[in-house]
C-alpha positions in Angstrom: 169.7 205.7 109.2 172.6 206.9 107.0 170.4 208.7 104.6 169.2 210.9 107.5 172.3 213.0 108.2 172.8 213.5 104.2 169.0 214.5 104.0 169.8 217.3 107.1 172.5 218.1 105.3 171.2 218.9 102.3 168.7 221.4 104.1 171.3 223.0 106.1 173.4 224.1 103.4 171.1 225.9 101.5 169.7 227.6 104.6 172.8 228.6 105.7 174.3 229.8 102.3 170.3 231.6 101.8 171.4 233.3 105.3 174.9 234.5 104.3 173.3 236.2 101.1 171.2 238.2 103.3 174.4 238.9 106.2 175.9 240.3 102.8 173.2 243.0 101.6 171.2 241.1 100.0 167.5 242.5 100.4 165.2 240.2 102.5 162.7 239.6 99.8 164.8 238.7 97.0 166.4 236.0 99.7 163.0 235.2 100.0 162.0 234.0 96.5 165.1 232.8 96.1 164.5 230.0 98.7 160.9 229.7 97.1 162.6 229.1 93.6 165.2 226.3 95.1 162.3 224.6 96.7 160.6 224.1 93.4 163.1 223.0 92.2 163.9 220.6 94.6 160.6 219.6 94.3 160.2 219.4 90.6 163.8 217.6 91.0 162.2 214.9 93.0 159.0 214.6 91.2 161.3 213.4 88.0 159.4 216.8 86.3 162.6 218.3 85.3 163.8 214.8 83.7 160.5 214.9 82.1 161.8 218.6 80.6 165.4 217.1 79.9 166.5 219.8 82.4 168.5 219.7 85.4 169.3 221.5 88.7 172.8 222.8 89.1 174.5 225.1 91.8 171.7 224.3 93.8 168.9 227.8 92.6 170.1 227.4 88.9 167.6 225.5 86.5 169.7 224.3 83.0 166.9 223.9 80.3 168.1 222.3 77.4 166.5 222.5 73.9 167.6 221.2 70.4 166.1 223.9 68.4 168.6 226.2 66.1 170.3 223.1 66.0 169.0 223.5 61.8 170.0 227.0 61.3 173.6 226.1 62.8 173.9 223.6 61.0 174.0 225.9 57.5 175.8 228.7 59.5 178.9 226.5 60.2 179.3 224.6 56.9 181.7 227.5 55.7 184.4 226.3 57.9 187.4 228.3 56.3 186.0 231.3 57.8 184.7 230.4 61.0 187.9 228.7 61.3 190.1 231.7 60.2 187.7 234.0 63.0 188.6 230.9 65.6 192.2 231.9 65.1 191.5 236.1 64.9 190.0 235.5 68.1 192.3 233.7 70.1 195.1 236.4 69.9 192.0 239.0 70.3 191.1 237.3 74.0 195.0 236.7 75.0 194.9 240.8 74.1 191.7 242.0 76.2 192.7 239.1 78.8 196.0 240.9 79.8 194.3 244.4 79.8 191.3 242.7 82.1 193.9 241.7 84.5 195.5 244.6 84.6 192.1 246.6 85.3 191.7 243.9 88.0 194.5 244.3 89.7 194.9 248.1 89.4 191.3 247.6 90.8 192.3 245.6 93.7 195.5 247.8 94.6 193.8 250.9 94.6 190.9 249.3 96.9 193.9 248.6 99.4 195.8 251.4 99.2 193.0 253.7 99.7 189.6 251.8 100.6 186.4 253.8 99.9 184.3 255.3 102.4 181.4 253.2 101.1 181.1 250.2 98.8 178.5 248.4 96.7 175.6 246.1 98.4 175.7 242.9 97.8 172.5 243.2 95.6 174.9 245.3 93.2 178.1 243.2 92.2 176.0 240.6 90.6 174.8 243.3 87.6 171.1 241.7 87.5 168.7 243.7 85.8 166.2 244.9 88.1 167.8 243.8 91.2 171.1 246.3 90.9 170.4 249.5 91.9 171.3 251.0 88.8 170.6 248.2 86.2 166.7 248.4 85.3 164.7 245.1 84.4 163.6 245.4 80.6 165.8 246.6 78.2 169.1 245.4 80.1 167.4 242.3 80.9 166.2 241.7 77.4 170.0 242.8 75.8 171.5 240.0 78.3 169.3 237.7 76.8 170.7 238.3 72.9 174.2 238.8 74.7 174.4 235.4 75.7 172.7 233.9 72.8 175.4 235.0 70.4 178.0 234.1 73.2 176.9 230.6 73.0 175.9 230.2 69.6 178.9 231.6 68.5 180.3 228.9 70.6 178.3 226.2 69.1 179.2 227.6 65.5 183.3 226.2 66.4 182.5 223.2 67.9 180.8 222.4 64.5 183.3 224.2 62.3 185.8 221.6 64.0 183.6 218.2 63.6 182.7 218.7 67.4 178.8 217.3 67.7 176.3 219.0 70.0 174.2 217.4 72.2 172.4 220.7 72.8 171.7 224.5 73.7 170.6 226.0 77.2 169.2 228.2 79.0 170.3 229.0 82.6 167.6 230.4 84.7 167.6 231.6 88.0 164.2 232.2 88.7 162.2 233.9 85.5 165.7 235.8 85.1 168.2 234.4 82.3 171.6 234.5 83.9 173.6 232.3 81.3 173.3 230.3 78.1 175.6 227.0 77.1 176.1 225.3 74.3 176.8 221.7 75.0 179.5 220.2 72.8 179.9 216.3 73.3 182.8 216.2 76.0 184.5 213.4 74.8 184.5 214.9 71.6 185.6 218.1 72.7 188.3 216.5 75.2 190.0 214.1 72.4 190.0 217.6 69.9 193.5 219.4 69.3 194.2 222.3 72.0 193.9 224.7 68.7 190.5 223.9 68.2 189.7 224.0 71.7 191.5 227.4 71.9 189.1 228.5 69.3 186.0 227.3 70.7 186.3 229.0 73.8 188.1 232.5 72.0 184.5 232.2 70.2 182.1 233.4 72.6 184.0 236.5 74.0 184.9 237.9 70.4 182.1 237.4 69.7 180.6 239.9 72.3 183.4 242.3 71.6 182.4 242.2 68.1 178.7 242.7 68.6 179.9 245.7 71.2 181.6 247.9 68.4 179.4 247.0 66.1 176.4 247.7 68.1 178.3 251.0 69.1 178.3 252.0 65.4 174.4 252.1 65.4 174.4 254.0 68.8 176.6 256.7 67.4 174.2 256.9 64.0 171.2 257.0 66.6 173.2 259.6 68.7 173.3 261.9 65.8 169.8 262.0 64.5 168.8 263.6 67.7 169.3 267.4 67.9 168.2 270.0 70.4 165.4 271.5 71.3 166.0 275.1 72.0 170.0 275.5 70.9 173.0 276.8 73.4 175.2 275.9 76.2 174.2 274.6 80.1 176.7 274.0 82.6 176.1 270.4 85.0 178.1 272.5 87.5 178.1 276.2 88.9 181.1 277.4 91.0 180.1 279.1 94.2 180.9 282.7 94.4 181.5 283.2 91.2 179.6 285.7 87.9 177.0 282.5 87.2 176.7 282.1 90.8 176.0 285.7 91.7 174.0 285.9 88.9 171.7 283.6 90.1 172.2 280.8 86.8 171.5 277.2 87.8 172.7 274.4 86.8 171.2 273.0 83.3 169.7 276.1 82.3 170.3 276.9 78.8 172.2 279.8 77.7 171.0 281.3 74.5 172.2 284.7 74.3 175.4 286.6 75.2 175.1 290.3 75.0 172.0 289.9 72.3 174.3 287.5 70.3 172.8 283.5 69.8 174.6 280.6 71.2 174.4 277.7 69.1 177.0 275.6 70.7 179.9 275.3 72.6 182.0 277.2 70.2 179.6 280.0 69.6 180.0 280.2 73.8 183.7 279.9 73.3 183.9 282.8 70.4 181.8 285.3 72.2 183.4 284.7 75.8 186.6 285.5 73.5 185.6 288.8 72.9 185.0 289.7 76.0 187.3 290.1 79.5 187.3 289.9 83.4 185.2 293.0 84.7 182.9 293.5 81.8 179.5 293.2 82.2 177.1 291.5 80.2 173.5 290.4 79.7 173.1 286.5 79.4 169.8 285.3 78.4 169.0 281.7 80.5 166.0 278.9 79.5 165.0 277.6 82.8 165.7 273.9 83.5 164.1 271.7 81.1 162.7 269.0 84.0 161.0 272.2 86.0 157.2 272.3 85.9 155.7 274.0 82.8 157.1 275.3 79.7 160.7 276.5 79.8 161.1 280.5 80.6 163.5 282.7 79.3 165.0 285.7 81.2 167.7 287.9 81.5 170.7 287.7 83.2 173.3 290.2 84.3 176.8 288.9 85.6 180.2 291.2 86.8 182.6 288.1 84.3 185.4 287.4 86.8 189.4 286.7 85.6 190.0 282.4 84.6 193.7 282.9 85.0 193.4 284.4 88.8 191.1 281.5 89.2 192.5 279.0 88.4 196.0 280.2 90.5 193.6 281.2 93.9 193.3 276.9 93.5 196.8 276.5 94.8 195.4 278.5 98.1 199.2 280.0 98.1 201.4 276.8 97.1 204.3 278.7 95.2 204.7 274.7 93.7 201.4 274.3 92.8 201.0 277.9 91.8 204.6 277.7 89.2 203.3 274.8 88.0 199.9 276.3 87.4 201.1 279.3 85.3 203.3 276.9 83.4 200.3 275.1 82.6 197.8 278.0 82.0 200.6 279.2 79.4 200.2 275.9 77.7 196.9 276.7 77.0 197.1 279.8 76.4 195.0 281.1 79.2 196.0 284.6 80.3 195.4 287.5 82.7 191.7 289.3 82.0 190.4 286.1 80.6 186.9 286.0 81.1 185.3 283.9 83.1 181.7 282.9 84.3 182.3 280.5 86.6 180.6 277.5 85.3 182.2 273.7 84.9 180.9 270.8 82.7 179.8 273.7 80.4 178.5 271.3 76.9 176.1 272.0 74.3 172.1 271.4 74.1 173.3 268.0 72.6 175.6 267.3 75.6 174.0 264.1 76.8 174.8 262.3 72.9 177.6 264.2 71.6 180.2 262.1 72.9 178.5 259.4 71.2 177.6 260.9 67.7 181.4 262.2 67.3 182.0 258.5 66.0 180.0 258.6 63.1 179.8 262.5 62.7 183.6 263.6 62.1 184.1 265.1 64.9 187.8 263.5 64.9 190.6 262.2 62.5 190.5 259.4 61.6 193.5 258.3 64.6 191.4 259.8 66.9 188.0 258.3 66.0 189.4 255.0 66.5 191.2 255.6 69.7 187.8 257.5 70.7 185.3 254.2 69.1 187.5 251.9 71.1 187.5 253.4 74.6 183.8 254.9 74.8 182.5 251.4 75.9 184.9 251.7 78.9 183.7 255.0 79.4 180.0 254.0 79.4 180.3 251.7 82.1 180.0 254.5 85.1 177.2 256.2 83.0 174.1 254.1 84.8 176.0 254.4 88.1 176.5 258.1 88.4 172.9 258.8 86.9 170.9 255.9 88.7 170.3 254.0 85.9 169.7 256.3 83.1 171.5 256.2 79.6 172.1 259.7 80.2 171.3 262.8 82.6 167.8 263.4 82.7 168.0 266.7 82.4 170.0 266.6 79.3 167.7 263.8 77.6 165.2 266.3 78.3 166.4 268.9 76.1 166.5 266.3 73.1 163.8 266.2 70.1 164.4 263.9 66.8 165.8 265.1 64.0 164.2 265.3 60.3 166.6 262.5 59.6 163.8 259.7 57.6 163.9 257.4 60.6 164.0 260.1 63.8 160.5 261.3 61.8 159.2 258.2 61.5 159.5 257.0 64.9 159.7 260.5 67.1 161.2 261.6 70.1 160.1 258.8 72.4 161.4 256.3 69.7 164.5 257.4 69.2 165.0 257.8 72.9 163.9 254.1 73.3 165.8 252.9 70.4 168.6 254.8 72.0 168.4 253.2 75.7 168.2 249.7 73.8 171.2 249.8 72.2 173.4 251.6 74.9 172.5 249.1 77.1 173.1 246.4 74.5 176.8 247.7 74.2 177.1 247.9 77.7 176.0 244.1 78.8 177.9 242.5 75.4 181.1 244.7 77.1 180.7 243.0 80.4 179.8 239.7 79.1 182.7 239.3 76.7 185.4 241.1 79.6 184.1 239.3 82.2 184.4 236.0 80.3 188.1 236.8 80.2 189.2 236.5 83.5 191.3 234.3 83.6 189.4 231.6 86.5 187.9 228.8 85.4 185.0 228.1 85.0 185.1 231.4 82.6 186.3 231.0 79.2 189.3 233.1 79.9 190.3 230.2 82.3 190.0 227.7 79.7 192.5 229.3 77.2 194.9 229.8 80.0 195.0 226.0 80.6 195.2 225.3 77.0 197.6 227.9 75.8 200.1 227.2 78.8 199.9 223.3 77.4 200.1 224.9 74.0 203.4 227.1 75.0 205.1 224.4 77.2 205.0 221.5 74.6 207.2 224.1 72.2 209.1 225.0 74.6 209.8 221.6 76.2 209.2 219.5 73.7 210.8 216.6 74.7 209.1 216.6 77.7 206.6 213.8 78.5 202.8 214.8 77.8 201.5 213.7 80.9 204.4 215.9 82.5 202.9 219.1 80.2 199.5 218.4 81.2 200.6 218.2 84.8 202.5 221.8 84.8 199.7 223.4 82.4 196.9 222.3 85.0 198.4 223.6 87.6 199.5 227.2 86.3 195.4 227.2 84.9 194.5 226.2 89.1 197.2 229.4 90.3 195.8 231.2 88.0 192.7 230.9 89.2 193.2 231.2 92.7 195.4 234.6 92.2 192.2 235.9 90.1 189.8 235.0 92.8 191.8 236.9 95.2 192.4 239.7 93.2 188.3 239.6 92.8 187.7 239.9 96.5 189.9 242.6 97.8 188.1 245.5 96.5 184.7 243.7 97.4 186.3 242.2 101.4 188.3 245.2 102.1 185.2 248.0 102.1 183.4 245.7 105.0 186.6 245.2 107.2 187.5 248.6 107.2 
């Protein structure tokens, strides 16, 4: 008679946790399969199948394979422990680094969401990043760059545990339905728990550099890729046109190309800059315009004519008669040198053909110095977080890809237009998941790695700092700081995810 309260409760929970996925936003089929997927594995549980499979059930929907396999090729990869334990020590001070700017982000994140709550917020479906089920993550090639994201996260991992004399019992997969969500390498705990903190440090700094690594590096060969690709029919496009302005009047859309002002090519945005130069507010001029590159057919050029109206008087009529605004918009328009009689068509977001990979082929192109390339190579990842969710999904605007061919570079020939875009996709979202997965595994919450170092560099600190305190005493206080920290994380975590739906 006991067992049968423990049974109903073991029903009820699951139901009631499958109902508040779908109270959240969650769509009704994907709550669905997901209770199809934890009755399997309840079943298969039961039926001693996954015992059979040395696997297990965990967090009730999430199946832990384990496997020994690479166990060989780690094995030869970790012999050279000097190294491995030189970049266990490069990337502890690396993840204490990005930790602090994380949670900074996080809580910049969390005040802004209750200072000034948005209008609208994310479904459920879309905090979780799962390829195919967020609205603007697709299935393959994100799904397949988590899968060698968290391969080198754990193997990396697996490679300190073995650098240190740590044994492991073996790797995993953790699947939540047919969709990898995590990977573990599986260090023998007492092992791991009689190690010195430094190695420990080290072994959880591993998988998060790791990732960061792999991003930049990755990066590189999206920036290479980025530059083989040139445009189809050269000039300018604007993603914006100002209403009631020369290119509105004119009748230009947005992402048509411009290809002639006045009879003169446009090659790029400087050749748009130089002729625009030469010319002032009042003139008018003939403007030759490609029609958009996604319309039906092939692309038709015609001529334009547009009355250029004043950028300075523009830019002042902003301040809609704020003498403040309007001072400090002349002393700003002086700055950069803009003047009265400037011409100006009335376009914004005006780039070249190229426009959708330029900001990415300036790393490898020279666009910069060498100050500037860096600062630019280390904040584009950042950047290329919003790209998917301002363009649905896509690496880049469609309209934009669209006016992209491959260069005569050997390997743009060899594998085309379509390849190159492919190859492109691949590795954006490559950079973009090995971002996440090594940022996100900063935070500094257990069960994250981030959460891990916390606990073990607080022990670390304190036992300098008081050494002649007693150890348990240090483990005491370190434990504790690691569970505030924690907690303080998770609540920073839900404000800009509660707030939205109370407001």
């Amino acid at each position: 008679m006991a067992e049968e309260p423990n049974e109903r409760r073991s029903v009820l929970i699951p139901i009631l946790l499958l109902y508040l996925t779908w109270y959240m936003g969650v769509p009704i089929w994907l709550v669905f399969l997901i209770g199809i997927w934890y009755s399997a594995l309840v079943y298969a549980e039961s039926a001693g199948i996954l015992d059979r499979y040395d696997a297990t059930r965990a967090l009730g929907v999430i199946l832990m394979i384990r496997t020994r396999r690479g166990m060989r090729v780690l094995e030869g990869i970790s012999k050279h422990r000097r190294f491995w334990r030189a970049f266990g020590e490069g990337s502890i001070w690396l993840c204490f680094i990005v930790m602090f700017g994380v949670v900074m982000l996080l809580m910049l994140s969390a005040i802004s969401a209750a200072m000034s709550p948005p209008d609208e917020y994310l479904p459920a479906s879309d905090l979780l990043l799962i390829p195919g089920v967020t609205s603007f993550v697709p299935f393959w090639w994100p799904a397949l760059a988590l899968i060698i994201a968290i391969i080198i996260h754990e193997y990396s991992h697996g490679i300190q545990a073995r650098a240190h004399g740590m044994r492991l019992r073996s790797f995993g997969l953790l699947q939540l339905g047919p969709l990898p969500i995590g990977a573990f390498a599986e260090p023998e705990q007492t092992e791991m728990e009689r190690a010195p903190r430094r190695d420990r440090l080290r072994l959880f700094a591993a998988g998060p550099s790791i990732n960061i690594f792999a991003t930049y590096i990755v990066l590189i060969l999206l920036s290479s890729v980025a530059s083989g690709m040139v445009a189809e029919q050269h000039g300018v496009h604007a993603r914006d046109i100002i209403r009631g302005q020369a290119a509105d009047e004119g009748g230009i859309l947005p992402f048509e190309t411009i290809t002639h002002i006045g009879g003169s090519e446009i090659v790029d945005h400087d050749g748009f800059d130089y002729e625009m130069s030469k010319l002032s507010s009042g003139d008018e001029v003939s403007l030759t315009v490609l029609s958009r590159p996604l319309e039906e057919g092939a692309r038709q050029p015609r001529s334009v004519s547009v009355t250029l109206g004043d950028r300075y008087q523009y830019y002042v009529d902003e301040c809609d008669g704020d003498q403040s605004c309007i001072d400090d918009r002349i002393e700003l328009l002086g700055m950069l040198e803009i003047e009265q009689g400037d011409a100006f068509l009335g376009v914004s977001g005006l780039v070249s053909s190229t426009g959708g990979v330029d900001g990415y082929a300036s790393i490898v192109n020279g666009d910069y110095s060498a100050g500037w390339t860096v600062v630019v190579t280390l904040i584009r990842p950042l950047l290329m977080l919003n790209v998917p969710i301002s363009n649905d999904g896509q690496t880049m605007i469609l309209e934009e890809r669209a006016m992209l061919v491959a260069g005569d570079g050997a390997i743009a020939s060899a594998i085309g237009t379509d390849g190159m875009l492919m190859l492109f996709d691949f590795l954006f979202w490559l950079v973009w998941i090995n971002f996440l997965l090594g940022f996100a595994n900063l935070i500094p919450m257990i069960p994250f790695d981030g959460g891990h170092l916390v606990r073990d560099g607080a022990h670390s600190v304190l036992r300098r700092i008081r050494s002649k305190a007693h150890p348990m005493r240090i483990e005491k206080i370190s434990n504790r700081i690691s569970s505030l920290s924690s907690i303080f994380i998770l609540l920073v975590l839900l404000i800009p995810v509660i707030i939205p739906r109370l407001i």
